[in-house]
Steps between C-alpha positions, in 0.01 A plus 500: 500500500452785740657594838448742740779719607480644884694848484706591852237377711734614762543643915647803357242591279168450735427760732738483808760429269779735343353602189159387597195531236203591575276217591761213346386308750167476294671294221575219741231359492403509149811339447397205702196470326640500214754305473325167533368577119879465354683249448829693499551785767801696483575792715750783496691697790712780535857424645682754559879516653554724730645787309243477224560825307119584491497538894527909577703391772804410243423840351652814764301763479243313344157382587215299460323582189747669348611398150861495384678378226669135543727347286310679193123430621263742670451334869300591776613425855300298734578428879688180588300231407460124462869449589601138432484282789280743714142448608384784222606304248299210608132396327203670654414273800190285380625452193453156339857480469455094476341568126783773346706250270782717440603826614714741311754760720532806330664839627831276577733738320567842699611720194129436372150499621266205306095601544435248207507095649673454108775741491667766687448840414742597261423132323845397550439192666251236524303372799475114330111540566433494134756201445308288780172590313599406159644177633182431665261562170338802645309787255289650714602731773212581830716757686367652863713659799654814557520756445261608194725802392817369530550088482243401426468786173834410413487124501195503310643692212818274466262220485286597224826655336633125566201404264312327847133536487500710794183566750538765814295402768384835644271312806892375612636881430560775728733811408744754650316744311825771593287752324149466417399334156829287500275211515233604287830619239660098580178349366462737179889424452451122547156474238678708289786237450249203452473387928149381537374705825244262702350711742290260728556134554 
């Protein structure tokens, strides 16, 4: 069986948001039209506490974009962002929220950022989105969201790694693209590891 997996399709991350990508609005849509084509929909968001260590505002002296070392693991700050219980951390408006079967929270520990929707960073802990597939028979992974470089990159290679036959949706991409080629370096990375890259719908 095969689901697709919506990645952060969240306020925060569309432009007028706090760590807004450019044009993340444009994967609303394609989400909508796509989702009537699964029969399981499962969609990931960021939930942060409000002292996430990966905010630059945690960090004196620090800021945005700079990279430091936490608890043993190169991380880059970001501005406050998709703060549990705040509008940023709520699904893009338009969204068919009524078809997303289950939605995984990751982010939820302070001491440690999580990019992928399977594990946190260090790969200390679990999400439970692999559980919840397993249980449900799924092999075959359509992933789409944002953002290309980051969550979306990093989900896709714990899902393959996971031994998920694992698609990337580029149509239902956009990036952060910090520095330019981190997208085009994200989809090398991801083919390289066995992610099938779909570039049109």
């Amino acid at each position: 069986m095969r689901a697709l997996l919506l990645v952060d399709i969240q306020n925060d991350f569309l432009p007028g948001g706090a760590l807004p990508v450019p044009q993340g609005d444009a994967v609303v849509p394609v989400a909508n039209r796509l989702v009537a084509d699964y029969s399981i929909v499962v969609a990931t968001k960021d939930w942060h506490p409000p002292n996430h260590k990966s905010f630059a505002s945690q960090h004196p002296g620090h800021k945005v974009g700079d990279v430091i070392d936490l608890d043993g693991i190169p991380q880059r700050l970001w501005p406050d962002h998709c703060v549990q219980h705040t509008w940023g951390a709520e699904f893009a408006p338009g969204l068919a929220t009524e078809r997303i079967d289950h939605v995984v929270y990751k982010g939820t520990d302070p001491n440690v950022d999580s990019y992928s929707g399977f594990f946190d960073n260090a790969r200390r802990r679990a999400t439970g989105l692999e559980a919840w597939l397993r249980e449900r028979k799924i092999e075959m992974l359509d992933i789409m969201g944002l953002a290309t470089d980051y969550c979306v990159q990093f989900t896709a290679l714990d899902a393959v790694d996971l031994g998920f036959a694992t698609r990337v949706l580029l149509e239902g991409c956009r990036g952060v693209e910090l520095q330019p080629g981190d997208c085009a370096a994200a989809i090398d990375r991801m083919q390289a590891a066995g992610v099938v890259v779909v570039s049109t719908g």
